[in-house]
C-alpha positions as CSV (number, residue, x, y, z in Angstrom):
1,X,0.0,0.0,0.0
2,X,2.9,2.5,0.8
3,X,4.4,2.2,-2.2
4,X,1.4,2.2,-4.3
5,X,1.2,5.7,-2.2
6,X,4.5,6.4,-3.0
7,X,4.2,5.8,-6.5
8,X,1.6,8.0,-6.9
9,X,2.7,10.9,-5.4
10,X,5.7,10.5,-7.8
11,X,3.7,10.9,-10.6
12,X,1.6,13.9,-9.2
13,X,4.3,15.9,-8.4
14,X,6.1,14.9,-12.0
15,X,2.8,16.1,-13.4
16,X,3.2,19.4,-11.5
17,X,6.7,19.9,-12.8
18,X,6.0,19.4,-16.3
19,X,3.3,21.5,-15.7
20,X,5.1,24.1,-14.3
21,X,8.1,23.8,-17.2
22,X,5.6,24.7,-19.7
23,X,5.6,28.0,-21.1
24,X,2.2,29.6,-21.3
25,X,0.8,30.2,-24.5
26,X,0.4,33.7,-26.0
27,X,3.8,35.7,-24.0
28,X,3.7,37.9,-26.9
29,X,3.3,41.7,-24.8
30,X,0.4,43.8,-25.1
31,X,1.3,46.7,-27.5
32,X,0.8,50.0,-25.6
33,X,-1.6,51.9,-26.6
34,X,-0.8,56.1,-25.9
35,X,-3.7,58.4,-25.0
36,X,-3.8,61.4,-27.5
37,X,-4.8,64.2,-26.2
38,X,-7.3,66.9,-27.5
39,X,-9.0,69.5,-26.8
40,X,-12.2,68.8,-29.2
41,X,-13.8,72.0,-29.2
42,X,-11.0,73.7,-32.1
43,X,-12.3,73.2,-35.5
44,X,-11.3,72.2,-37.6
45,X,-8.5,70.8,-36.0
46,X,-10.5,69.3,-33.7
47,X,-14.1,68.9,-32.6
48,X,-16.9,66.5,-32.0
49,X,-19.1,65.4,-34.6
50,X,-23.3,64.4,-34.2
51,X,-22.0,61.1,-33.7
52,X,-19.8,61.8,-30.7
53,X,-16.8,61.2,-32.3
54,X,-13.5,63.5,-32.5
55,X,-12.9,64.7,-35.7
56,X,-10.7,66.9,-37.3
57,X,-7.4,67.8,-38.7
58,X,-5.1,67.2,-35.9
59,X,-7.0,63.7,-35.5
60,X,-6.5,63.3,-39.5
61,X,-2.6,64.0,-38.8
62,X,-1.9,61.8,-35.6
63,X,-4.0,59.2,-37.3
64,X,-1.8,59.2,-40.4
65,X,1.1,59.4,-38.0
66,X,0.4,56.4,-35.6
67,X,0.1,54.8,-38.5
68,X,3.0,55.1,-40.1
69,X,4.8,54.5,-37.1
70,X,3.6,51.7,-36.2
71,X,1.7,52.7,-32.9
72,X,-1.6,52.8,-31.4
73,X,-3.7,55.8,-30.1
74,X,-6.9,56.6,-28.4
75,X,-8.4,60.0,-28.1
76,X,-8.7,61.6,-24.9
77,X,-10.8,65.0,-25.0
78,X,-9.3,67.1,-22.7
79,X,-10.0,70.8,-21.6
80,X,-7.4,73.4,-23.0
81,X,-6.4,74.8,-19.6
82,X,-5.3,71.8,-18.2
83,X,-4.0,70.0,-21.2
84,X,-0.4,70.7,-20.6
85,X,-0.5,69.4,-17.0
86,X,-2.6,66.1,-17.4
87,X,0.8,65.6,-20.0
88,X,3.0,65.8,-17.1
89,X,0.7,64.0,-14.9
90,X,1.1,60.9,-17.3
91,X,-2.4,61.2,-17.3
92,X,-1.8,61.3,-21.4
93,X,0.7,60.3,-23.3
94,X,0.8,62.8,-26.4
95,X,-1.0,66.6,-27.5
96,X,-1.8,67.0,-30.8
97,X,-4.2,69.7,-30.1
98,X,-3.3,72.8,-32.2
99,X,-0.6,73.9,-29.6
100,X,2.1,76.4,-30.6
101,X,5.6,75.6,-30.2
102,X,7.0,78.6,-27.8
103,X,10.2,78.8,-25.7
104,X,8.4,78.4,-22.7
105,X,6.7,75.4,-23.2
106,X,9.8,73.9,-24.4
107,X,11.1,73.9,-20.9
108,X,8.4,71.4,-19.6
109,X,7.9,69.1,-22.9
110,X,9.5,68.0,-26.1
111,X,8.0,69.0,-29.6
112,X,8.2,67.3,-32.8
113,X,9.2,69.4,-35.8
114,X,6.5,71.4,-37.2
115,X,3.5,70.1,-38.9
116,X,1.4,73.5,-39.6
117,X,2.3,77.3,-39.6
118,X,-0.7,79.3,-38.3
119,X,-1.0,83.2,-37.5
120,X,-2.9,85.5,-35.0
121,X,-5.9,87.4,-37.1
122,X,-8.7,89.4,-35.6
123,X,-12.2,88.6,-36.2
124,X,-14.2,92.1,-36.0
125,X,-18.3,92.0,-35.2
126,X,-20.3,93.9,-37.8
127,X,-20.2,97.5,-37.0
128,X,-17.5,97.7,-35.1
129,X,-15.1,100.6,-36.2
130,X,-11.6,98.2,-35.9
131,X,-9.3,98.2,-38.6
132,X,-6.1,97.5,-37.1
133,X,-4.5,95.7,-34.5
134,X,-3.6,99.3,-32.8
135,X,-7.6,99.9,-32.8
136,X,-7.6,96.8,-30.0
137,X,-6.3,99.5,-27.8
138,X,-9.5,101.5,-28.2
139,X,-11.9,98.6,-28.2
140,X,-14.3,98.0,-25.0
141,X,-14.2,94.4,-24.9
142,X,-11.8,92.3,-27.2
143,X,-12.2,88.5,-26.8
144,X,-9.2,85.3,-26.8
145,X,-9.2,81.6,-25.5
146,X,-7.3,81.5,-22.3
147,X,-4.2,80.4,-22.4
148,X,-3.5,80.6,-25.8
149,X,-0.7,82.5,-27.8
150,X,-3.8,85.0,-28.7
151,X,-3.7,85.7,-25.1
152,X,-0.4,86.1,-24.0
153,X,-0.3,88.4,-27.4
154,X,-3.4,90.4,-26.4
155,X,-2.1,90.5,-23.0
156,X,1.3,92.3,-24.2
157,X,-0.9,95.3,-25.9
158,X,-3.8,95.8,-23.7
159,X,-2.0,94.6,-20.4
160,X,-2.5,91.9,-18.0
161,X,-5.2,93.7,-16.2
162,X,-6.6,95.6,-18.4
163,X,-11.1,95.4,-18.2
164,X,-11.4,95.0,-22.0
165,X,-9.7,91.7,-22.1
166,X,-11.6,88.9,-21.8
167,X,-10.9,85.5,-21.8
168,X,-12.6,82.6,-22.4
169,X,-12.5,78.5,-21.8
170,X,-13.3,77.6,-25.3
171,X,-13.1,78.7,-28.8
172,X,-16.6,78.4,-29.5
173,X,-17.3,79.9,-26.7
174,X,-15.8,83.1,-28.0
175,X,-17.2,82.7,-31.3
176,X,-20.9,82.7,-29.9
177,X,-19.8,86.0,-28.3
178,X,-18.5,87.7,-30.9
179,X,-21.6,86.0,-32.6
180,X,-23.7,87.8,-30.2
181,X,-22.1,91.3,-30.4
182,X,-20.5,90.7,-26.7
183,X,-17.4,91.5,-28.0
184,X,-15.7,94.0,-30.4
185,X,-13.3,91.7,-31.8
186,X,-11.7,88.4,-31.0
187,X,-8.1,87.5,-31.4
188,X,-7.2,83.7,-32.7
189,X,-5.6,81.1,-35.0
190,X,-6.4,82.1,-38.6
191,X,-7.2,78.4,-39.3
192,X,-9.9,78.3,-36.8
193,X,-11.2,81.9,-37.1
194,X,-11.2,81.4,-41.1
195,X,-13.4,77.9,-40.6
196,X,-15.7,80.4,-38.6
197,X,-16.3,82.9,-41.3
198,X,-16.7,80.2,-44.0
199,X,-19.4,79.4,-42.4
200,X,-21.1,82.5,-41.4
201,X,-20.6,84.4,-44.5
202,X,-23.7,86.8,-44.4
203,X,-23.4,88.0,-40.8
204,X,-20.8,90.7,-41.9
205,X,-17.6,90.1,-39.7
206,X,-14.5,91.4,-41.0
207,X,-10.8,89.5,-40.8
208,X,-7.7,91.5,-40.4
209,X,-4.8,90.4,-40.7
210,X,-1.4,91.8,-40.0
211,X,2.6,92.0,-40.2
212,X,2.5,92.5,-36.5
213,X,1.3,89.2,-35.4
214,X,4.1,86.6,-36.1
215,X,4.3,83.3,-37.7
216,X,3.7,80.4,-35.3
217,X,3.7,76.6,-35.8
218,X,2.0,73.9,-34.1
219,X,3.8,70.9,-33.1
220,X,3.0,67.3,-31.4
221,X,4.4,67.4,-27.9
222,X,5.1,64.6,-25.7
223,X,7.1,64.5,-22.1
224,X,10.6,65.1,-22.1
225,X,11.6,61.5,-21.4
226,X,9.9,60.3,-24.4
227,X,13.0,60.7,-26.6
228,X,11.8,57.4,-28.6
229,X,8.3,57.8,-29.0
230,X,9.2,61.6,-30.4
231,X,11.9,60.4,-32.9
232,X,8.6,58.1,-34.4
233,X,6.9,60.6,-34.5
234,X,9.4,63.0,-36.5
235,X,9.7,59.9,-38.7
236,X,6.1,59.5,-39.5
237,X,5.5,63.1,-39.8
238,X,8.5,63.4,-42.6
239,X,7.7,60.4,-44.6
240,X,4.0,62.2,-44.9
241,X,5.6,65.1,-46.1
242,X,7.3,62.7,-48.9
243,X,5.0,60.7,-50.1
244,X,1.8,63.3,-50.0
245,X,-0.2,62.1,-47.3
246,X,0.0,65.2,-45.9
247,X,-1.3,67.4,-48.3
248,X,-4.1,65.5,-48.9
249,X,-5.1,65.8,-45.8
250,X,-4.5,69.2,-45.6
251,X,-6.5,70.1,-48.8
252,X,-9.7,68.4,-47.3
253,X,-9.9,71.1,-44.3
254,X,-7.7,74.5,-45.9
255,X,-8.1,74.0,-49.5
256,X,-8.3,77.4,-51.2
């Protein structure tokens, strides 16, 4: 009987071992998948469509990009005024959310290299005597985004105190006011502002534009350690630029 015992927990524990020796199946790793992102309320860069999905030329880009490089996304629609520190939070992975490449915000992320050049213009509401830039100063009420380039910019010639800024959370928010006659004028991104207007072509707004606002370019920002994921990036984006990916895309939201 004790070695009938004995035989038998031979075997068990033989049975174990071999069981243990095997490799599981299916050790290939999970790809990661990096969260994206985006403050949907930007057209046309981005926005939400009637189906709930994001939508828009910064998604078109970052698409085309993960693609080429070989990685996978998700969207993430995030509020502009915390967008930069749900980044650093690791609470994203990667902005590609219209942002423009400044010196300052070089000292908390990395950029990739530019994928559109955009420009401060002023949208004026109809009847409103503003012909200039210097006219702002003059103006009772002269709407931006907070915490965009328009505001620092605004901020510069009106001051940072000054009652006839105003600032706002969201784009459309600001177009609905200058919509309204709330404001004078509002200062933004000639891609988004021009969007506006071709839309609203019989309410009588005026666009200036002007030598005196600067050239800016948006770029795809990730954290600083991300060294790798920004060189696939930079990759993705120049083969795009080669083989005409890119303006094709590009024609679908700014063709002339």
């Amino acid at each position: 009987m004790k070695i009938r015992l004995l035989h038998f927990l031979t075997v068990a524990l033989l049975a174990i071992g071999l069981c243990a020796c095997e490799k599981p199946a299916n050790t290939a790793p999970t790809p990661k998948v990096y969260r994206v992102g985006m403050n949907a309320a930007f057209a046309p860069f981005g926005s939400v469509d009637t189906n709930g999905k994001i939508v828009g030329f910064d998604v078109d880009i970052m698409q085309a990009v993960a693609d080429q490089a070989g990685i996978k996304i998700v969207w993430v629609n995030t509020p502009w005024e915390g967008i930069f520190s749900t980044l650093a939070n690791a609470d994203i992975d990667i902005i590609a959310s219209g942002v423009t490449i400044t010196d300052e915000r070089k000292q908390s992320m990395l950029f990739s290299d530019p994928y559109f050049e955009a420009k401060q213009v002023i949208l004026v509401s109809p009847g409103k005597n503003i012909g200039s830039p210097d006219d702002l100063k003059q103006a009772h009420r002269v709407g931006v985004t907070a915490g965009t380039s328009a505001d620092t910019i605004m901020q510069k010639m009106l001051g940072k105190t000054s009652n006839a800024l105003v600032r706002f959370e969201s784009l459309p928010l600001l177009l609905k006011e200058v919509d309204n006659g709330g404001v004078d004028a509002a200062v933004g991104d000639n891609g988004a502002v021009a969007n506006h207007l071709k839309f609203n072509k019989d309410k009588g707004f005026k666009l200036i534009e002007s030598d005196r606002f600067e050239k800016e370019y948006y770029g795809i920002a990730v954290r600083p350690a991300d060294t790798d994921l920004l060189a696939k990036i930079n990759g993705a984006l120049k083969t795009l630029h080669s083989n005409g990916s890119y303006d094709k895309i590009y024609a679908t939201y700014f063709a002339k």
